[in-house]
C-alpha positions as CSV (number, residue, x, y, z in Angstrom):
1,X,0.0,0.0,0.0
2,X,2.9,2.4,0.6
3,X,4.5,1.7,-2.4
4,X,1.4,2.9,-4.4
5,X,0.7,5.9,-2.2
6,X,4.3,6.8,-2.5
7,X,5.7,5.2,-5.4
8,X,9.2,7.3,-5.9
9,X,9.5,7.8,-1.9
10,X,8.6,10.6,0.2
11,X,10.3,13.7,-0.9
12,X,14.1,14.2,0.4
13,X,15.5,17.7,-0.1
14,X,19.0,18.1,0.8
15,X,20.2,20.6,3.6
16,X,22.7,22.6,1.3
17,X,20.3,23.2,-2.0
18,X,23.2,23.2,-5.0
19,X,22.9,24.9,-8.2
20,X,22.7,21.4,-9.9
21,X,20.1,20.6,-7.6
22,X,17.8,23.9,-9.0
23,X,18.4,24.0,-12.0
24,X,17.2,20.1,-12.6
25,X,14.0,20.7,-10.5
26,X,13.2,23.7,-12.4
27,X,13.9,21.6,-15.7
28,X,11.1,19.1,-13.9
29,X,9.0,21.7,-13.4
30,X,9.4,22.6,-17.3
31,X,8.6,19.7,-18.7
32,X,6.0,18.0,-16.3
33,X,2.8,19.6,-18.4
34,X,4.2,18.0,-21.7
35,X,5.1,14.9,-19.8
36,X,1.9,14.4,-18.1
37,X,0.0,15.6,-21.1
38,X,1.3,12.4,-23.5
39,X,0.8,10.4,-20.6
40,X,-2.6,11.0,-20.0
41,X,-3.8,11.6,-24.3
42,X,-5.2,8.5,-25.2
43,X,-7.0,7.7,-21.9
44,X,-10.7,7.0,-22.1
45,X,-13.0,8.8,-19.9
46,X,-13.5,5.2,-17.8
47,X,-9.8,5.1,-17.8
48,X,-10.1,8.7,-16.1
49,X,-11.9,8.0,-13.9
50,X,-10.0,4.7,-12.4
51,X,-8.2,5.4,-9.1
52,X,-4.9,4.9,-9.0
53,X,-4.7,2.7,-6.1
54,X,-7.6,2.1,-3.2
55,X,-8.9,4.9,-1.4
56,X,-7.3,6.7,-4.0
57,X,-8.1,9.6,-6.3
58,X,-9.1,8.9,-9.9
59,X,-6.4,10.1,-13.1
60,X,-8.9,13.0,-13.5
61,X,-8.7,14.1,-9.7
62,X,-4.9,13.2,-9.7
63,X,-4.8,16.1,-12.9
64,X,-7.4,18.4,-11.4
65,X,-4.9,18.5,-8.0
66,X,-1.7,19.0,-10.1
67,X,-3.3,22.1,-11.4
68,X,-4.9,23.8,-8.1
69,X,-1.7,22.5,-6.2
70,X,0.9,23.9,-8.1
71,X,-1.0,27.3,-8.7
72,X,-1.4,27.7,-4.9
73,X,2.3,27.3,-4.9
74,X,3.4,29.8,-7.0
75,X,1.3,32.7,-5.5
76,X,2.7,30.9,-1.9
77,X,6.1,32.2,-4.0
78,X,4.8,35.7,-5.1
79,X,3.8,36.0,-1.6
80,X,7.5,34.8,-0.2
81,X,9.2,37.7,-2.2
82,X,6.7,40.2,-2.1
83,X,6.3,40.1,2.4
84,X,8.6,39.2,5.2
85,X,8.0,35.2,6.0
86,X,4.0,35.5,5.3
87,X,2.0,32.9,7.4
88,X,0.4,31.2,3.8
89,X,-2.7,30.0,3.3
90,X,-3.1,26.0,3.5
91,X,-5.8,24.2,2.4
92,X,-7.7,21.0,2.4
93,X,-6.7,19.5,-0.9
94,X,-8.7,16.1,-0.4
95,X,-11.7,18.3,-0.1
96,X,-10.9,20.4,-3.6
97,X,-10.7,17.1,-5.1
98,X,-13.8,15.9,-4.1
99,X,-15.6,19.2,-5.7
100,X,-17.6,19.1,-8.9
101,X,-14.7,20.2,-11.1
102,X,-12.2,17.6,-10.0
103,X,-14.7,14.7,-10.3
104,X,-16.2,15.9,-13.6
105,X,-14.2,18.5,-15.5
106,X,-12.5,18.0,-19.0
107,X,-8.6,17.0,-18.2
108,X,-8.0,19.4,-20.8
109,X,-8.9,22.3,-18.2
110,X,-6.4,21.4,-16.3
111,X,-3.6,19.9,-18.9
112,X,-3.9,23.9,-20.3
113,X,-3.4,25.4,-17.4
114,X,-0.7,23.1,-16.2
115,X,1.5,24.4,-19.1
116,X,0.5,28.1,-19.1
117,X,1.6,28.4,-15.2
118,X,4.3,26.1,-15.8
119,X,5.9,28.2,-18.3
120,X,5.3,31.2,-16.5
121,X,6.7,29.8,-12.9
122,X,9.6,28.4,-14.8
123,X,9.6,31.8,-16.5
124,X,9.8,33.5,-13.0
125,X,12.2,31.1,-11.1
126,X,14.9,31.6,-13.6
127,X,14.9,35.0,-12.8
128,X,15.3,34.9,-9.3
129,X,18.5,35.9,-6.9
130,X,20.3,33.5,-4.6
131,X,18.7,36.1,-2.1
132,X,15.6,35.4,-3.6
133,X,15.8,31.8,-3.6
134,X,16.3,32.3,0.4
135,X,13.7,33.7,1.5
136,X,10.5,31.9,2.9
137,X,7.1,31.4,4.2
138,X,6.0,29.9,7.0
139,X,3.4,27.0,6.5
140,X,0.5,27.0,9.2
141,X,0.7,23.0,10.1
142,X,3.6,23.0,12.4
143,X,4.8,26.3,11.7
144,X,7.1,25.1,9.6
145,X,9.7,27.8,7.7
146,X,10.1,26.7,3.9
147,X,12.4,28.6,1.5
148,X,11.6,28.9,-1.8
149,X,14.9,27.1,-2.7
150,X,13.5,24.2,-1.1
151,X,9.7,24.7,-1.9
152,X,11.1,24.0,-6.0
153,X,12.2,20.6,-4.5
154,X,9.4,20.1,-3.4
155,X,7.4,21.0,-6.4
156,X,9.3,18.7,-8.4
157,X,9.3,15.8,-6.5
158,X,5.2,16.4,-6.4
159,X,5.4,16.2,-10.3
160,X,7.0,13.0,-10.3
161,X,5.0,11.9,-7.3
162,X,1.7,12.2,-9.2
163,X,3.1,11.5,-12.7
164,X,4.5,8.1,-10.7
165,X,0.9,7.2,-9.4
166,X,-0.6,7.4,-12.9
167,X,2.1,5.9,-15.1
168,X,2.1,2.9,-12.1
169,X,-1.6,2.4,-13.2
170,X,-1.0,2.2,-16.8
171,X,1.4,-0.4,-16.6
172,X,-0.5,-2.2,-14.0
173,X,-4.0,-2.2,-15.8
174,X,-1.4,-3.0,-19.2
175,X,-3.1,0.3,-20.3
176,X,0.4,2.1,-22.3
């Protein structure tokens, strides 16, 4: 069961963040829409809406997330550079998923605006400072101080977390 709710492992961001390190989660970040997008083309909408492991969302709720997570997290960065370690807002992410337009929506919704915020975060990361990449937010469950350095980790191990859970299914259900 862990193995499908985590199938590349829980994320692991190293202490000192290297310029290696950035640069190949930003190249994640860059090329997770397309990724996910030719993943996800030929599905039917019964494939869609197959969860990817028990208790689990379906491929349409996984997609749905992908887009309403990562956009939360790059106004949690607009927010990191723009006020002094701002208290962000969390929310209930297994309750978005359960809403109307995660169940029902068009992937397509949320494929487009995967690789419109995509290339604008990508866009925007590229042009930040070391001092930039430093500064943080302060996330409300535990009170726990993220920088943005290590909120891009982050980010790209949740694309290949949820790219992971969905490409496990294909192969499992001998769907690719």
């Amino acid at each position: 069961m862990e193995k499908l709710k985590y199938p590349i492992g829980k994320p692991e961001i190293p202490n000192n963040i290297s310029s290696e390190d950035l640069a190949t989660w930003i190249e994640t970040l860059e090329f997770f829409p397309e990724k996910l997008n030719k993943l996800v083309s030929n599905l039917s909408e019964k494939q869609l809406d197959t969860t990817y492991r028990e208790e689990g969302w379906t491929i349409r709720q996984v997609i749905h997330h992908c887009a309403d997570s990562h956009h939360n997290s790059y106004t949690r960065f607009k927010w990191a550079l723009t006020e002094d370690k701002p208290v962000i807002k969390a929310y209930f992410e297994d309750r978005w998923a359960e809403l109307f337009d995660s169940k029902k929506a068009p992937i397509q919704l949320s494929l487009d605006t995967l690789k419109a915020l995509h290339t604008k975060w990508v866009y925007f990361l590229k042009g930040l400072t070391e001092e930039d990449l430093n500064k943080s937010f302060i996330h409300p469950d535990g009170n726990e101080e993220v920088s943005l350095k290590e909120n891009i980790g982050i980010y790209a191990w949740h694309c290949n977390h949820h790219y992971a859970h969905i490409e496990q299914l294909l192969i499992r259900k001998n769907w690719n």
